[in-house]
C-alpha positions in Angstrom: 99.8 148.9 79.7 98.0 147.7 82.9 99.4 145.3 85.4 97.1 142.2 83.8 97.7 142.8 80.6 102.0 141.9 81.4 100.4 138.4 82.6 101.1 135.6 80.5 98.2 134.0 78.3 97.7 130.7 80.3 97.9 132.7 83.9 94.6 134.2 82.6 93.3 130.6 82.6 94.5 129.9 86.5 92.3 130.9 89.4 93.4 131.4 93.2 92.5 127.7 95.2 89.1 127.9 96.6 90.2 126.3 99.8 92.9 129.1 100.2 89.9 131.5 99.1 88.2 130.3 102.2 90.3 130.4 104.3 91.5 134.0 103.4 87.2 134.6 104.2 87.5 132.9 107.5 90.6 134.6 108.7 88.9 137.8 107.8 85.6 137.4 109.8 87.6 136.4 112.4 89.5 139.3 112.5 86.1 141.0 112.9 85.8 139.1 116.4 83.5 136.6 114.8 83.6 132.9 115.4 84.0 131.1 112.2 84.2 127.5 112.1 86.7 126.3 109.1 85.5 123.2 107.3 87.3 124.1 104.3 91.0 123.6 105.4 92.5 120.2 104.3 94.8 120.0 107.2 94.4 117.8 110.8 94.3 119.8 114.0 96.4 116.8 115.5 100.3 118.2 116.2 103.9 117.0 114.5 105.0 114.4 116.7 107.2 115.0 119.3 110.2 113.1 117.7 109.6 114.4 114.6 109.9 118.2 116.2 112.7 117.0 118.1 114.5 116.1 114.9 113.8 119.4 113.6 115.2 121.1 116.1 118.1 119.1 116.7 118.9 119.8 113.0 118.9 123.6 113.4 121.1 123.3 116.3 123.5 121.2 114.6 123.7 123.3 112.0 121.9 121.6 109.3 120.8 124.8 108.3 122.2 124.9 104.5 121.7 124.0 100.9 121.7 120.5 99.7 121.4 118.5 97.0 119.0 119.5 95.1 116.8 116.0 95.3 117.1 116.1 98.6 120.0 114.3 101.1 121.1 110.9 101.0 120.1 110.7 104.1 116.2 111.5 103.4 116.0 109.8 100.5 117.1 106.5 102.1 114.2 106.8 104.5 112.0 107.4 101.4 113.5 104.6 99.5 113.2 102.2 103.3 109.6 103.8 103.7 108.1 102.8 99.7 109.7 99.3 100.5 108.5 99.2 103.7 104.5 100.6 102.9 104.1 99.0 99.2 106.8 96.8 98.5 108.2 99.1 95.9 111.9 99.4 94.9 113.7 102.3 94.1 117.1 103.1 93.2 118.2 106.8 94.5 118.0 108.1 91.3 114.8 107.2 91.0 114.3 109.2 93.7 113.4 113.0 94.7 112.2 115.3 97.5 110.7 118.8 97.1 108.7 121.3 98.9 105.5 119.4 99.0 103.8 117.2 96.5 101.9 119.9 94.9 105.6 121.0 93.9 106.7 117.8 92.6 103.6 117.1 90.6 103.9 120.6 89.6 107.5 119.5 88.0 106.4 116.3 86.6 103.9 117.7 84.5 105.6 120.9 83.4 108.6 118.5 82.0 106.4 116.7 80.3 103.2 118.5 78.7 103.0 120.7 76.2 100.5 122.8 74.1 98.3 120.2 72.4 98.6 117.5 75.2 95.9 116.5 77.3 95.8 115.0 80.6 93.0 113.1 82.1 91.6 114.0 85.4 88.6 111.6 87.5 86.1 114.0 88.8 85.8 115.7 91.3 89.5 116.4 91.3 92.1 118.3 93.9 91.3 121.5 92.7 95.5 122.0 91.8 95.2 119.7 89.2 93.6 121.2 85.8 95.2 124.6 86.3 98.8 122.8 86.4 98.2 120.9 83.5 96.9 124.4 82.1 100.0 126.4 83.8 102.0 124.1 81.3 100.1 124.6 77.9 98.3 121.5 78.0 94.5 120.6 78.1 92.7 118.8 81.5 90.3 116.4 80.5 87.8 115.9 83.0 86.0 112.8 83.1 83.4 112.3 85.9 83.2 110.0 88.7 79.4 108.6 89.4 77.6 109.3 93.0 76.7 105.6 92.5 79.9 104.1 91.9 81.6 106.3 95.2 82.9 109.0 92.5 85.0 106.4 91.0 85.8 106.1 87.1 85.2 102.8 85.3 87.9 101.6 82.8 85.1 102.0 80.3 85.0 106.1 81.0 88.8 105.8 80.9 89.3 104.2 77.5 86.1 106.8 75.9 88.7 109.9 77.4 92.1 108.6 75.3 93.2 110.3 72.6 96.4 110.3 70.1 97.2 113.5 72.6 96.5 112.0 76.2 100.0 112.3 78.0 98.7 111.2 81.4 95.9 109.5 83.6 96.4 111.4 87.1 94.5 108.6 90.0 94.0 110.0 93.6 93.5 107.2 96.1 92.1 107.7 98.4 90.7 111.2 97.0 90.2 114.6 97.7 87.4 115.8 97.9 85.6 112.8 98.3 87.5 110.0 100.3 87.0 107.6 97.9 89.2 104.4 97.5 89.9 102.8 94.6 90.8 98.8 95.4 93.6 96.9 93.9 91.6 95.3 91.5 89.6 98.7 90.6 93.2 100.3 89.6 94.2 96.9 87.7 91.5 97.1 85.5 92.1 100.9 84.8 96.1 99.9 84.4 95.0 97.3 82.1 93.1 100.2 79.5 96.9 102.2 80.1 99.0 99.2 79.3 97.1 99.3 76.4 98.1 102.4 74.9 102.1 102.4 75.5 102.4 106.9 75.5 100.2 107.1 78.4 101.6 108.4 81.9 100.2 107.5 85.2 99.9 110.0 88.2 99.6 108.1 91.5 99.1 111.1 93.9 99.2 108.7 97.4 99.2 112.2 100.2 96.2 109.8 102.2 97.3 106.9 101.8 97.4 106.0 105.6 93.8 107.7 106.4 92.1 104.6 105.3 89.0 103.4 107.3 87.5 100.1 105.2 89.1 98.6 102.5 92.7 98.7 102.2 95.1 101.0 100.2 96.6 99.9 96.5 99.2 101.9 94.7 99.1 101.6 90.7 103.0 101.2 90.8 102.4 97.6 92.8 99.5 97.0 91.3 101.2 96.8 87.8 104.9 96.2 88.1 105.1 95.4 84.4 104.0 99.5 84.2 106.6 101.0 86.6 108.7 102.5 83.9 105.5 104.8 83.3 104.1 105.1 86.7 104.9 108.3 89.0 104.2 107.8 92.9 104.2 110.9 94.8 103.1 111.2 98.2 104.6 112.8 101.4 104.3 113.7 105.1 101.6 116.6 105.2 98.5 114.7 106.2 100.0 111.5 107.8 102.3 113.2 110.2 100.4 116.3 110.8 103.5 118.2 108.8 101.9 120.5 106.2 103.8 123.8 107.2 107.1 121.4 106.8 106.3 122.0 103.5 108.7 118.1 102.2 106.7 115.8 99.6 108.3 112.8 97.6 108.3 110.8 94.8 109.6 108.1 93.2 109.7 106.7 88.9 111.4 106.0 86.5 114.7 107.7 86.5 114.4 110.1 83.3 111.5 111.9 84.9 113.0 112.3 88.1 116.2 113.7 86.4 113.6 116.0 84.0 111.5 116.8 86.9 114.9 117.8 89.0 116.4 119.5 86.4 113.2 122.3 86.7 113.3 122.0 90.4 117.0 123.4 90.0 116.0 126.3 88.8 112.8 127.3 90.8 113.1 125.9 94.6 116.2 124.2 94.7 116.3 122.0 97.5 113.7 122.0 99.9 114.8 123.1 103.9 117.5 120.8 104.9 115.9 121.0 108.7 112.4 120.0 107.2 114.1 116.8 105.6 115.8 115.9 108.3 112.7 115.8 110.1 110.6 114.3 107.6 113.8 111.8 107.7 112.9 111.4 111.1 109.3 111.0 110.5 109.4 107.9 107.6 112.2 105.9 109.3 110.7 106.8 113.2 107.4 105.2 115.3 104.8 104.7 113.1 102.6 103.6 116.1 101.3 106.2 116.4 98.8 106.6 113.1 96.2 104.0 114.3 95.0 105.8 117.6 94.9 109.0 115.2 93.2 107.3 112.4 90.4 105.6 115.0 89.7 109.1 116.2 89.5 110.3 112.3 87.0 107.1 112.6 84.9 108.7 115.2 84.9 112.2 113.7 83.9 111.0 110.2 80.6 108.6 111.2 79.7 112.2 113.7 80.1 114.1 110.9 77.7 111.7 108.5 74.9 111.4 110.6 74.6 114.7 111.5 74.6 115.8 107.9 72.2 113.1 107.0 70.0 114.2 109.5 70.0 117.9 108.1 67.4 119.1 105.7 68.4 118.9 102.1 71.8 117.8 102.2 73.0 113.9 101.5 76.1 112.0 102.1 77.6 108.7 101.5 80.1 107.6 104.2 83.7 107.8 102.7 86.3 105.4 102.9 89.2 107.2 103.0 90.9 110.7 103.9 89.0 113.0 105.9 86.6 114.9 103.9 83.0 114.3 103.2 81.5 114.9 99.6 77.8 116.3 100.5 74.9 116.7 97.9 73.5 119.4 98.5 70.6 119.7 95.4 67.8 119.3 97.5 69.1 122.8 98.5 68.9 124.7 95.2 65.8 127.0 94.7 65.5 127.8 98.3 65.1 131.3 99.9 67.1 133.1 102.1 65.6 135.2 104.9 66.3 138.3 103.3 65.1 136.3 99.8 67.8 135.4 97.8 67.7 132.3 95.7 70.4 129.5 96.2 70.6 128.9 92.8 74.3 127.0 93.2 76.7 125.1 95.5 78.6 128.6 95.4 75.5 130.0 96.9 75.0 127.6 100.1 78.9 128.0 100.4 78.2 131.3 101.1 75.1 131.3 103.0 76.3 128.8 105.2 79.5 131.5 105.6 77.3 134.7 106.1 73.9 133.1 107.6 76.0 130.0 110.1 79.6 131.5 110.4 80.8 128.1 108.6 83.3 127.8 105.7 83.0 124.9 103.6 84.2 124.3 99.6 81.7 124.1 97.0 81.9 120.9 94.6 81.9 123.8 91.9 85.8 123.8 92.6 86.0 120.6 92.3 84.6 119.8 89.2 81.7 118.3 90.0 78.7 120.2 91.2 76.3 120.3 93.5 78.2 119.1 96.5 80.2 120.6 99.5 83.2 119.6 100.4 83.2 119.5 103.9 86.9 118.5 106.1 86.5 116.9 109.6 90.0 116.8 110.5 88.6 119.6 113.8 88.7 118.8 117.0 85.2 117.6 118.5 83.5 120.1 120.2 83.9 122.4 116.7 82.5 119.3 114.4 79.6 119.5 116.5 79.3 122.9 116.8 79.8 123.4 113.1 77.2 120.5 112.2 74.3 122.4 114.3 75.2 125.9 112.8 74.5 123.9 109.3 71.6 122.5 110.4 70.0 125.2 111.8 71.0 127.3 108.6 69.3 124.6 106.4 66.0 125.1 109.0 66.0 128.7 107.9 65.8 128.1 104.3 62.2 128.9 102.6 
């Protein structure tokens, strides 16, 4: 018997994350002594803040160096209980309440408790590429349904209610979205909420990771949105992107309280608690200066609209300008059927993804990943002189094309 074959059945259905695939490809040609710049990595070159290190550090010394509660402290759920009050005027009891090692951990839980063979889960296109294989990880089936150019890759309630079945289990919403930035508005989710209040077995997903990397428009969370819904409404969200904390590995999220318990229960016996150093600092972080965000979030600004008209200015590639986060979503069709110099076809996103690694020494995401094709996901959260750097390399790759 070979090692595959002692895989379970799903895992054969799972694939490694095409960001972490690029970045594995850029750490390699840079081990080579090449310079490779990284568009693919969904992470901001800004640092922690200082107070938020500080508390880290402080923690360690003081010896806050050992297992908690499994949830997370008292401590750091307060602050996440003061912070969804504070941001969306949502209340919480504590056991309504829980912290893990990231969101991708905690939605992770949620769905495992909750799907099983024969479920299905519907999922807007294009999607966080985690999302499908989870719901597949668990025995359950992803239904995609896809988001228009037109519309800012946004589903319409009509799309919603054509993807519900007798099985659907959940509706998973990413505002705004990876890979595309795209914001859905409070009215936009309440007349999506209105197709779910509709059909009473239906789970909602809020995954709110950006919710502070908003440039026009203003951020809605389904949970406010539609009070009347919270008992069915999961909000998870957390300090990766916000505070620069991704290696801190703490996401949160708050519902009703017999998913948290369910979704604790399986953290029990996985993780446990997440590092009692990283919640005190992400304690630190929710309850701290906020003050900070809107000087980031202005030079996010200024990276995003360099980022857009240099791509729109490139031949054969075509983006809107996103509202949210900090990727851009870029067609790239007027690509496809082009030649390499040494004559190779690009016959798929995949393929520019890769020419634009091998030919421009760029690493970008194709849409493939994403679910809907043919598009690059390109991340701007890289400091200026590489944005424009990477941009030229692009274009002048594009020039090259036959």
């Amino acid at each position: 018997m070979n090692s595959r074959s002692l895989l379970a059945p799903r895992m054969g259905q799972l694939r490694e994350s095409p960001t972490a695939v690029v970045a594995d490809l850029v750490r390699a040609m840079t081990a080579k002594g090449e310079h490779v710049i990284n568009f693919g990595e969904g992470e901001l070159d800004f640092e922690t803040p200082e107070f938020i290190k500080q508390a880290g550090i402080s923690a360690i010394e003081g010896g806050i160096t050992r297992y908690t509660a499994v949830g997370g402290t008292i401590e750091v759920k307060k602050a996440v209980q003061t912070k969804f009050q504070r941001d969306n005027g949502l209340d919480f009891s504590l056991d309504q309440l829980i912290v893990g090692t990231g969101g991708k951990q905690l939605i992770f839980n949620a769905i495992l408790a909750t799907v099983s063979a024969g479920d299905e889960v519907i999922i807007p296109a294009p999607y966080w590429v985690s999302y499908p294989d989870i719901v597949r990880l668990a025995g359950g089936t992803p239904v995609i349904v896809p988001g228009e150019d037109r519309n800012g890759f946004k589903i319409s309630p009509a799309a919603l209610s054509n993807a519900i079945t007798p099985a659907t289990k959940w509706l998973v919403l990413n505002s705004p979205n990876n890979p595309t930035g795209a914001l859905y508005s409070a009215q936009e989710l309440d007349a999506l909420l209105e197709v779910i209040a509709d059909n009473p077995g239906i789970l909602v997903m809020s995954d709110d990771i950006y919710e502070h990397i908003v440039y026009e428009g203003a951020f809605a969370t389904p949970a406010a949105v539609r009070p009347d819904l919270a008992d069915r409404i999961l909000t998870v969200n957390g300090v990766s992107k916000a505070y620069s904390m991704t290696g801190w590995r703490i996401g949160f999220a708050g519902g009703p309280s017999w998913l948290i318990s369910a979704m604790q229960v399986l953290q029990s016996q996985s993780t446990t608690n997440a590092a009692a150093m990283c919640q005190e600092a992400t304690r630190a972080a929710l309850v701290g200066p906020q003050d900070f965000m809107a000087e980031r979030l202005e030079r996010l600004r200024i990276r995003r609209d360099l980022v857009v008209a240099a791509l729109n200015q490139t031949q054969g590639l075509r983006c809107e300008t996103p509202p949210g986060a900090f990727y851009v979503y870029v067609n790239c069709q007027a690509l496809l059927g082009r030649k390499t110099a040494d004559g190779a076809i690009l016959e798929s996103d995949t393929d520019v993804a890769k020419y634009f690694a091998d030919d421009a020494k760029v690493g970008v995401v194709p849409g493939t990943a994403f679910g809907l094709s043919p598009y690059l996901r390109i991340a701007y959260g890289l400091d200026d002189q590489d944005l424009v750097e990477g941009c030229r390399r692009i274009r002048a790759a594009c020039g090259r094309l036959n």
